[in-house]
N, C-alpha and C positions, 0 to 999 in steps of 0.2 A: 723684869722686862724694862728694858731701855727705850726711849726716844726719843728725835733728835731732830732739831731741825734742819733741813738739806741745804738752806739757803745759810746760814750762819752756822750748823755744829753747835748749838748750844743744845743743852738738853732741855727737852717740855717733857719729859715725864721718867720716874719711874717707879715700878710697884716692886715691892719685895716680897716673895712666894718664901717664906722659911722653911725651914727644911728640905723644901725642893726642889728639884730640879726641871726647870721649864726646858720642854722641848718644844712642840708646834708649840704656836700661838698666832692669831689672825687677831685684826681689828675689824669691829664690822664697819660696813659702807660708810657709815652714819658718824665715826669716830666717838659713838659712846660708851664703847664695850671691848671687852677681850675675851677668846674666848681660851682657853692653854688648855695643854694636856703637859702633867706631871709625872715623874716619877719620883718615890724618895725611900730609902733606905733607914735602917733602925737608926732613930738618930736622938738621942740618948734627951737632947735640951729640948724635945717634943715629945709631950707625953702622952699626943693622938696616937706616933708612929710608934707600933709594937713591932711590926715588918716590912716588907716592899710591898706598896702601897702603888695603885696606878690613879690616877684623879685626873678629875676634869674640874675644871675652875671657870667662873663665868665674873669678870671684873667688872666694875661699874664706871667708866672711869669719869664720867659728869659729877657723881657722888664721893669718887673717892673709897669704893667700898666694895666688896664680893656680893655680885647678887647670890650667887649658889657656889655652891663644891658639894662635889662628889666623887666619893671614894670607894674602888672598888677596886675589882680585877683587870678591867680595862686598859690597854697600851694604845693611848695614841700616836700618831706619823703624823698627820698631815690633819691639816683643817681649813677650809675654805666657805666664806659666808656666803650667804645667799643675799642678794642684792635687792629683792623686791618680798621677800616673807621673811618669815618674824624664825629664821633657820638657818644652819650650817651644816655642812660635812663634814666628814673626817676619816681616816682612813684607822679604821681597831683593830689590835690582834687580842684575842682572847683563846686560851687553851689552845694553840696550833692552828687555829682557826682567821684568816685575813678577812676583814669582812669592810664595806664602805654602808656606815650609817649615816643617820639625819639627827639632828640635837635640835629641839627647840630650845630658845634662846629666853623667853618669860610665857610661862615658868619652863626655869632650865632641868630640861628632864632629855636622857637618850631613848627618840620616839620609835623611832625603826631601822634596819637593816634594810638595804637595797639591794647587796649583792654580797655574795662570797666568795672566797676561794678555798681551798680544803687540799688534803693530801700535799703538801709541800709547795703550795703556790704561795706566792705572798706578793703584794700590791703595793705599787711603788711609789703611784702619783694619781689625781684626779682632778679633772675640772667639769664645771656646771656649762650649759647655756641653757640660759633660764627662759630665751624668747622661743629653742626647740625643743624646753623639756626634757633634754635627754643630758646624763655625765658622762664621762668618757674614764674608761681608769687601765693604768698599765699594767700588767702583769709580767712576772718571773717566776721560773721554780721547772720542771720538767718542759716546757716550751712558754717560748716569751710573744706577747702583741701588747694588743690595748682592745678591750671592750664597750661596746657603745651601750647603756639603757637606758632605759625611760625613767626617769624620776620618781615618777608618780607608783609606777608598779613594778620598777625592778626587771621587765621583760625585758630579757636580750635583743638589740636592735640587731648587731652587725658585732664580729668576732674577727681582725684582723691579725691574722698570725705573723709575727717578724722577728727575725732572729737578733734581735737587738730589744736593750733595756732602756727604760724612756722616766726619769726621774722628774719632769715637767710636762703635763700639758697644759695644751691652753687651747681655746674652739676661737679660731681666727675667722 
């Protein structure tokens, strides 16, 4: 993970994930953390890595250090903080499975699943509004929209169906 500053191009930061390969990664609000999602393959000068390996990583970066990592089954897409709790989303696939969960951030643990898709749907993008409670997330696979629910409980607010794939959203 690189950073840079926009005003000069110098670099202010970076962390080195060995063996892996950073896909998402967010900073929260607050600029004292990262959160990534990893993948890494057998990689011979790592003697964690016996196979493909999916992780979630939680940097510290006031300390300089990993609060957590976890390694499991899990493939993260996407990950987006939460601006007023101590939490992030992210978009998993597990077993064929698309699902959009919640990660608490201390301690870094994956708390809950909000929503799924199953049978060959797969989810492409998601964003919060945290002052109405509800994420929004796109869908593909047998028919394409974007779904609204509730944060808190995962109920289906509103199902818009459109024959178009949506890789961003954002609640304007």
């Amino acid at each position: 993970i690189i950073g840079f500053d926009i005003e000069t191009g110098d670099k202010t930061l970076e962390v080195s994930v060995e063996g892996y390969s950073v896909h998402p990664s967010s900073q929260s609000p607050d600029g004292s953390y990262w959160i990534q999602g990893n993948s890494n393959y057998n990689n011979p000068s790592n003697p964690q890595i016996t196979d493909m390996h999916n992780n979630l990583g939680c940097y510290d970066l006031l300390n300089n250090t990993y609060k957590a990592q976890k390694t499991g089954d899990l493939m993260l897409s996407k990950v987006v903080h939460s601006s007023a709790a101590n939490s992030a989303y992210g978009i998993a696939r597990r077993s064929g499975i698309e699902s959009v969960i919640e990660f608490q951030i201390d301690p870094f643990a994956s708390s809950r699943t909000i929503a799924e898709e199953k049978d060959g749907y797969y989810i492409l993008a998601i964003a919060i509004d945290e002052k109405t409670g509800l994420l929004a997330y796109s869908y593909a696979g047998g028919a394409k929209g974007i779904k609204i629910v509730d944060i808190e409980t995962g109920a289906l607010k509103k199902n818009i169906s459109l024959n178009q794939e949506f890789a961003t959203l954002d609640f304007g």
